[in-house]
Structures are given as structure tokens and as C-alpha cells.
C-alpha positions in Angstrom: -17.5 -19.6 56.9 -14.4 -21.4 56.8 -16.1 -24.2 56.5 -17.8 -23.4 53.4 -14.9 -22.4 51.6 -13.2 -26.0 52.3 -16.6 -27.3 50.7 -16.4 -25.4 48.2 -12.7 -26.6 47.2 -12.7 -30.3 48.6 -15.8 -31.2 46.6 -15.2 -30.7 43.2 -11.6 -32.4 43.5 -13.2 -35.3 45.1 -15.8 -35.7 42.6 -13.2 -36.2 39.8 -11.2 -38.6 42.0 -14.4 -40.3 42.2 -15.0 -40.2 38.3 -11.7 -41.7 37.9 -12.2 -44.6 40.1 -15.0 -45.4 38.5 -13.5 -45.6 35.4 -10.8 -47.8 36.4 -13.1 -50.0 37.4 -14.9 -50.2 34.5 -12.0 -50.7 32.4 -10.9 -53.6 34.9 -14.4 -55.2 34.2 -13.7 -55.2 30.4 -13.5 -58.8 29.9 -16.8 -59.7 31.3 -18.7 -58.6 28.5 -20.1 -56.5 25.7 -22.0 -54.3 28.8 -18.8 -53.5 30.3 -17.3 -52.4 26.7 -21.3 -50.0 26.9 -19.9 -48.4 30.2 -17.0 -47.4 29.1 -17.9 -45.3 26.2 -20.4 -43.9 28.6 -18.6 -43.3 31.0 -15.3 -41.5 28.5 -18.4 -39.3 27.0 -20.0 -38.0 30.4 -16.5 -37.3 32.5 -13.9 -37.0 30.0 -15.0 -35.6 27.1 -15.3 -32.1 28.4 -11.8 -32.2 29.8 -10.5 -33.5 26.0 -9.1 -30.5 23.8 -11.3 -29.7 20.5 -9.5 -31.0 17.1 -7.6 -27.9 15.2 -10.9 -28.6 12.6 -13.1 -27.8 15.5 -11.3 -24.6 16.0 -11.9 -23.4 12.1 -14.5 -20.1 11.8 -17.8 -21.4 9.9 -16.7 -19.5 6.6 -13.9 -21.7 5.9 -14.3 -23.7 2.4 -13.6 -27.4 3.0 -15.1 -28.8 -0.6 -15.4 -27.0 -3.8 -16.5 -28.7 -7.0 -16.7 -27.0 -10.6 -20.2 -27.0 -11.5 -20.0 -25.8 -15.3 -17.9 -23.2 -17.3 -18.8 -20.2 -18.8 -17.7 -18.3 -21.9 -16.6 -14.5 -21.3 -16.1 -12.1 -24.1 -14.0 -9.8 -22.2 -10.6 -7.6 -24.1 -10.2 -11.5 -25.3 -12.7 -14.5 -25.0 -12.1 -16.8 -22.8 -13.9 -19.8 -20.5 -14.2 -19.0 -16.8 -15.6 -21.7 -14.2 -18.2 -21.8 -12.1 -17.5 -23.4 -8.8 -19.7 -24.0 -6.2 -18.0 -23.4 -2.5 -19.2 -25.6 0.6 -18.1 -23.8 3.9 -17.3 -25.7 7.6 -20.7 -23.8 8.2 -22.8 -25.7 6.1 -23.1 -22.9 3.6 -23.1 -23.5 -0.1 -22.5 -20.4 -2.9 -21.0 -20.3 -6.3 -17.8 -18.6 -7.7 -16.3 -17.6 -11.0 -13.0 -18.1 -11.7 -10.3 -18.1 -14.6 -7.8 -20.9 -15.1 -5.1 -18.2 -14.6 -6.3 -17.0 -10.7 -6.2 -20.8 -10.1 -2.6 -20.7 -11.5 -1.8 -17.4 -9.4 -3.5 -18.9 -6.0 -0.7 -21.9 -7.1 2.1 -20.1 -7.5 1.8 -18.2 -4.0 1.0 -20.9 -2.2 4.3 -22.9 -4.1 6.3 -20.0 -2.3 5.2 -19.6 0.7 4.6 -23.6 2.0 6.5 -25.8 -0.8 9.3 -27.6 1.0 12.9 -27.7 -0.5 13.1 -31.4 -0.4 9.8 -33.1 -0.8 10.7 -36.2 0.9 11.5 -34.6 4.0 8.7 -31.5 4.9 9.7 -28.8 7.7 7.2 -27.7 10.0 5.1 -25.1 8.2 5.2 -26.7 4.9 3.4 -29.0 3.0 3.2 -30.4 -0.5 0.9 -28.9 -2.5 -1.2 -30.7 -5.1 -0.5 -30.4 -8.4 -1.8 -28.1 -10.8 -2.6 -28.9 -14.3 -0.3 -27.2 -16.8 -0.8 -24.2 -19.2 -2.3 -25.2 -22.9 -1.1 -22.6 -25.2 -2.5 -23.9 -28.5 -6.1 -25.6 -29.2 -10.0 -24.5 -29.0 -10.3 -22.8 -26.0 -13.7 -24.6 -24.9 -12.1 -27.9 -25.4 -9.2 -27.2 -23.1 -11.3 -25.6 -20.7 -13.8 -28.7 -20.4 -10.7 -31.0 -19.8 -9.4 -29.2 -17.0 -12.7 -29.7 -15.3 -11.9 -33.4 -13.5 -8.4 -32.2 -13.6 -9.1 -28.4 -10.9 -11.8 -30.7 -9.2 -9.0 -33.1 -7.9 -6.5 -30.0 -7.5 -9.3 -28.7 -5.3 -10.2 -32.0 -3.9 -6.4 -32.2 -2.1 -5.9 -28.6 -1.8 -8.5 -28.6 0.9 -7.6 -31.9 2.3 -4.3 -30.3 3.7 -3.6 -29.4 7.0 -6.3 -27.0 8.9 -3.6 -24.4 9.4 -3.0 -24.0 5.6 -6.9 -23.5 4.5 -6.7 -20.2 7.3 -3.8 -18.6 4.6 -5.6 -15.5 3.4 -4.9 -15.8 -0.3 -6.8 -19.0 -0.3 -9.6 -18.1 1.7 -10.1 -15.1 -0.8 -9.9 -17.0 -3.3 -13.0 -19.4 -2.5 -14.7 -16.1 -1.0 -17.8 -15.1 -2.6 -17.5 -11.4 -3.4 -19.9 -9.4 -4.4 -19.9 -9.4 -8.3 -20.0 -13.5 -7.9 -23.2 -13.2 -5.8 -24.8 -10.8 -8.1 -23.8 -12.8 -11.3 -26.8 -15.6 -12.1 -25.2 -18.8 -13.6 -26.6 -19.5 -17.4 -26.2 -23.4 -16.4 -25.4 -25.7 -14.3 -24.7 -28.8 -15.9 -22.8 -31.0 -13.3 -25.2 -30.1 -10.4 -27.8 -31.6 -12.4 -29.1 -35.4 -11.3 -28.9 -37.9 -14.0 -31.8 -38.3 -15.9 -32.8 -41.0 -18.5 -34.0 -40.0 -21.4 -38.2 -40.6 -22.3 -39.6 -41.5 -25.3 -42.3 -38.9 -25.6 -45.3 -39.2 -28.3 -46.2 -36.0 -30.2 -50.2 -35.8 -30.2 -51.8 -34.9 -33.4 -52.6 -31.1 -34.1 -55.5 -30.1 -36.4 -54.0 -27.5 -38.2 -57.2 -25.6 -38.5 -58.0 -24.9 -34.5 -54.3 -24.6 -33.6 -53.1 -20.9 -32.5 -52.6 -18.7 -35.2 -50.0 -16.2 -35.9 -49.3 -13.6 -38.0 -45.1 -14.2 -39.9 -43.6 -15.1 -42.8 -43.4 -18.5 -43.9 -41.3 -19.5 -46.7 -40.6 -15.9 -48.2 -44.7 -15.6 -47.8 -46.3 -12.9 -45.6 -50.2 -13.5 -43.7 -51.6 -15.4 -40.6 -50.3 -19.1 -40.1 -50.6 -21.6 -37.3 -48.7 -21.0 -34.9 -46.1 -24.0 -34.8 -45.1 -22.6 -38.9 -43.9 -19.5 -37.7 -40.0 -19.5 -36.7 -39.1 -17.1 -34.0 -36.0 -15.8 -35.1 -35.0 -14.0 -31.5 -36.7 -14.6 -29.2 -37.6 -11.5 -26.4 -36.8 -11.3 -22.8 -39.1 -12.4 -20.9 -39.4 -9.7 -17.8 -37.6 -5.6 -18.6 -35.0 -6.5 -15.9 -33.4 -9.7 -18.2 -32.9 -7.0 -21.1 -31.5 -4.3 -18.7 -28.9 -6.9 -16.6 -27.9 -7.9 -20.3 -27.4 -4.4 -21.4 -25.4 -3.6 -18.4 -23.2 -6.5 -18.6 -21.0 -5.0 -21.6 -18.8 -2.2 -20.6 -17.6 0.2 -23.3 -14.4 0.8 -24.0 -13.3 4.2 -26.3 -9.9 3.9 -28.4 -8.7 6.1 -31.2 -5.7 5.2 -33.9 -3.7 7.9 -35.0 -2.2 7.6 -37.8 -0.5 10.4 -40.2 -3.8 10.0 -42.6 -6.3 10.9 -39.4 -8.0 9.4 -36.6 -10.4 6.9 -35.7 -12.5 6.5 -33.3 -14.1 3.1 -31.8 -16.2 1.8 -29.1 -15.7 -1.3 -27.8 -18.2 -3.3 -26.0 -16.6 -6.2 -23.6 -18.6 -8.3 -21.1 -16.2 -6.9 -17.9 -16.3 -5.2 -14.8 -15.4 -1.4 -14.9 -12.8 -1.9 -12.3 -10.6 -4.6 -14.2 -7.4 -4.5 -14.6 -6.5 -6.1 -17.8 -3.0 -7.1 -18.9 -1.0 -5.3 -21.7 -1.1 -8.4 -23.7 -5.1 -8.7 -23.7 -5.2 -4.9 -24.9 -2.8 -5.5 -27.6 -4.8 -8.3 -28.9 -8.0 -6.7 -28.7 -6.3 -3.5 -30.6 -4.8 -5.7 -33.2 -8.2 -7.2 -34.1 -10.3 -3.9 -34.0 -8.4 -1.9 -35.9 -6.8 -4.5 -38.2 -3.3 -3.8 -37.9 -0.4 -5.5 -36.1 2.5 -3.3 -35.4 0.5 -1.0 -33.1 1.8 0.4 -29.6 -0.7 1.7 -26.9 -0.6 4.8 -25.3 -2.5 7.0 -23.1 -2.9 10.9 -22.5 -1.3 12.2 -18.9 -2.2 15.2 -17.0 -0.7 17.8 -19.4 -2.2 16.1 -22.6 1.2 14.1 -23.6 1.0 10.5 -25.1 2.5 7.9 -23.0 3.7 4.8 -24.7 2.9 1.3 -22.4 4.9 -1.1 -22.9 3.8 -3.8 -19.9 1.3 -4.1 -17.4 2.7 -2.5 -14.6 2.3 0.7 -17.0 -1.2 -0.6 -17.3 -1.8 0.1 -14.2 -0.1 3.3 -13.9 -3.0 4.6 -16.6 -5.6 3.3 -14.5 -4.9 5.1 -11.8 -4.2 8.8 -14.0 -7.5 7.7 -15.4 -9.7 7.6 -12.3 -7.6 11.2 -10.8 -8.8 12.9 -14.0 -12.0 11.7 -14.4 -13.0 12.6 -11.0 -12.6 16.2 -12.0 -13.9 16.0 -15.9 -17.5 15.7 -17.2 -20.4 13.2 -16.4 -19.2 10.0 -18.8 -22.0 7.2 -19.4 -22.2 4.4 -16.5 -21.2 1.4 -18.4 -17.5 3.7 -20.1 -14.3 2.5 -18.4 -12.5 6.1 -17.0 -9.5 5.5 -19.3 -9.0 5.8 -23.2 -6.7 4.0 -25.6 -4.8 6.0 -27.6 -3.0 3.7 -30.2 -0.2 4.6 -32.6 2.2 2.8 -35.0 5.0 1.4 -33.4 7.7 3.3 -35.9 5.5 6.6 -35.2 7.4 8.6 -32.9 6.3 12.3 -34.2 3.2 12.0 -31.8 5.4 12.1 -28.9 6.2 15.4 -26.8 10.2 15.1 -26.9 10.8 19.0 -26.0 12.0 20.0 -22.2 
């Protein structure tokens, strides 16, 4: 018995004592020749290999983005238009999805990142920091499709060098959520993809000849003239869907949006229709905008009604927010609303209106 257990000690220690003498002398024997050079890679990949440590990118979960390229941009008509980009996420595992995101979450993402791993002096980086990429700037003035289309090469380096850093940085949760597909990205179907697209050269194609008299026929109006014409005369002004599900996911798209201006003369009342999510939080600045050009008038305030009926007057986003979250208490115990209505109302006033306001107790 004891025996055994001496076996079972001994043997393993002398087999890597004889692993390493044969090494050795295969690294003695390097000179000899390009055979001797073959045995010792053999030999380091057989023996050693399982006694090196794995590399810290090794170590990274398979849902990791290492490579994100922008793959086109899309135009949103939200509370204001703007361009969002489509970027299409390569994971550690192989995996590859897009995402859809605004030049200002990309400016966000930057700024946390700025205070959490920038280094004071550049030159000299501490442990646990790094220096980040840079970010191209904020355009205030020009057309918004142009600017967007610039930053393109621009957010693809950014990205490019953002996850090039160290593997410790690209496990920093902000990030990761960032480049995380969530659910309204995966459910969202890209109109184009324009830079995932292989070049193509351009054919010279040859029309044939059409008799007029067997092609299709259909009945139109051609040139302020109504009756049956071939087909190819007749100009299809909008064209249908072509399956019931492409008209309902367009339908469902726009979320509406009710708002009311009070002014000493009366109220009105409008619906707005914007291409977001019900659960956005949009900024005071977008709602202003989008006030100022429904109702055609510029020194406006927003407001909103609380619990006892009383107009509240907004004057940032963090008051915003505030509404939003009135808005969903109170419509949890009000009346069935349509689907595709946001929970919260605008209330808007003029700004030098103050008789609307509850000043008593």
C-alpha cells in the first residue's frame, strides 16, 4: 500500500524532470540544424504549453466587442430630426449584430470613460489608466446629414483604438453596454447598408425593345388623361407595402405625443407623431424645439399637470424626468390610452403667463 502511494507521488515528478532534460538537450542540439530548431517547438507545445498561463485576452467572456465598424447612418424624426448610426458589433465569440447609435451616446460613453481612466499627465500613465482616443468634436451649425456622413471615418477610428486598449478597460460596464445589442436594436431592420456592401462595377445594360401593343396593360392616368395604357406609362405615385406586416411595423414606429397651448384666447390641442420609443427620455431642449415649431410661437414654457391637477413649470431635464415618472404613477390608475400615446402630456403656456399657476397655500 505504501508502496503505491510513493508511485503515485514519485512518478509524476519524475516525468517532468524527464520532460526537462529533454528539453535541455534539445536546446543544446540547436546548432546542428533546422531539425533541431522542429524539436523544440515540439517539444515547448507538448510539455510546456499546458504549464504557460492563458493571455488576459484569453480570459475575456465570448460577448466582449473587439471590432465595431459603422455600416451606414440613418435619419430619425424623433422630438427633433436627427442621423443615428448603424454599427455593426463583432464579439471575442465570433458573433456579429448591429447597433444604433447617436453621435451624443458616443460623446457620453467619452466623457465617462475621460473620468474614470484619463491620466493627469499624459506622458506619464498610472496603473489603471490609459489614454483614451480621441473623439471628434461637436458641430453646432451645418446640414445635419453632411456632418453626420463626415463623422463616419472619423467614430470608425475612435472605435478602431477604443477597442485596441488594454483587455481590462473593454470589461468597464459602460462600454460593454454600449456595444450591447438590446432589444429595440435587434428588433429594428436596417433600411441600408451601404458600407457592408462589396464593391461593384458598374454594367452597361441594353434595354430590349417593347412592342407597345402586347406589353402589360394598366388602367391610370397618363398626362391628365384617364383609360387603360401599357403598363411602363403609368407612374406609380406610392407605391404599397408589399406584405400587411411592412404597413403595421411602419405604423407602430411613430409614437404620439398629446400637447395643449393655453393661452388667454383658449386651447389647443395637437398630436404629435415622432418615430421614438415610448420609454424615451427626451431632453428639455428637444421639447422646446419641437413646441416652438408645432405651435409657431417662441417664448413658450412647458409644463405638466401633478397629482392634484396644478401646472408645473419645467425648466430642465432633470424636471423632465420628474414628469415622467408622475406620468407613469397616474396612468397606471387612469383609463385604457391607445398603445403607441406616451403616458405624459404637455401642457404649454406663455412664458409671461403666470395666471395659470396655483399660487394659493
Amino acid at each position: 500500500m505504501y508502496g503505491m502511494h510513493i508511485y503515485m507521488y514519485v512518478c509524476p515528478v519524475v516525468s517532468m524532470y524527464t520532460c526537462c532534460a529533454f528539453l535541455i538537450f534539445a536546446k543544446l542540439s540547436v546548432h546542428i540544424g533546422k531539425v533541431s530548431a522542429t524539436v523544440i517547438d515540439w517539444t515547448t507545445k507538448c510539455f510546456l504549453l499546458p504549464f504557460y498561463p492563458s493571455s488576459d485576452f484569453d480570459q475575456l467572456p465570448n460577448n466582449v466587442p473587439i471590432s465595431a465598424t459603422i455600416a451606414d447612418i440613418e435619419e430619425k424624426k424623433g422630438f427633433i430630426d436627427y442621423f443615428r448610426f448603424v454599427v455593426e458589433v463583432k464579439t471575442k465569440g465570433s458573433s456579429k449584430y448591429l447597433i444604433y447609435r447617436r453621435y451624443r451616446e458616443f460623446f457620453s460613453l467619452h466623457q465617462i470613460l475621460e473620468s474614470r481612466y484619463s491620466p493627469e499627465d499624459p506622458d506619464r500613465p498610472g496603473p489603471n489608466t490609459c489614454v483614451l482616443p480621441i473623439l471628434p468634436g461637436k458641430v453646432f451649425i451645418g446640414n445635419k446629414r453632411e456632418i453626420a456622413e463626415s463623422r463616419i471615418p472619423e467614430l470608425n477610428t475612435y472605435m478602431k483604438r477604443l477597442l485596441g486598449l488594454p483587455t481590462w478597460l473593454l470589461l468597464d460596464e459602460d462600454l460593454r453596454m454600449f456595444f450591447y445589442q438590446t432589444e429595440q436594436d435587434s428588433q429594428h431592420r436596417p433600411r441600408a447598408l451601404r458600407r457592408l456592401r462589396p464593391p461593384t462595377r458598374r454594367v452597361k445594360t441594353v434595354k430590349p425593345k417593347t412592342d407597345l401593343f402586347s406589353s402589360p396593360r394598366a388602367e391610370g392616368t397618363v398626362n391628365n388623361q384617364t383609360g387603360i395604357f401599357p403598363q411602363s406609362f403609368v407612374k406609380i405615385i406610392k407605391p404599397l407595402p408589399e406584405s400587411d406586416s411592412e404597413g403595421e411595423e411602419e405604423s407602430h414606429a411613430c409614437s404620439c405625443l398629446r400637447c395643449y397651448l393655453l393661452t388667454p384666447s383658449g386651447i389647443q390641442a395637437r398630436d404629435v407623431c415622432v418615430q421614438e420609443d415610448l420609454n424615451i427620455q427626451p431632453t428639455h431642449k428637444e421639447l422646446m424645439s419641437r413646441m416652438r415649431d408645432v405651435f409657431k410661437v417662441d417664448d413658450i414654457v412647458l409644463n405638466y399637470r401633478d397629482y392634484e391637477g396644478d401646472l408645473i413649470r419645467m425648466l430642465d431635464d432633470e424636471d423632465v424626468l420628474l414628469m415622467i415618472k408622475e406620468s407613469r404613477g397616474q396612468a397606471a390608475g387612469a383609463g385604457q390610452r391607445p398603445v403607441n400615446q406616451f403616458p405624459w402630456e404637455l401642457l404649454v403656456t406663455m412664458a409671461s403667463d403666470l395666471s395659470v399657476y396655483n399660487v394659493e397655500g
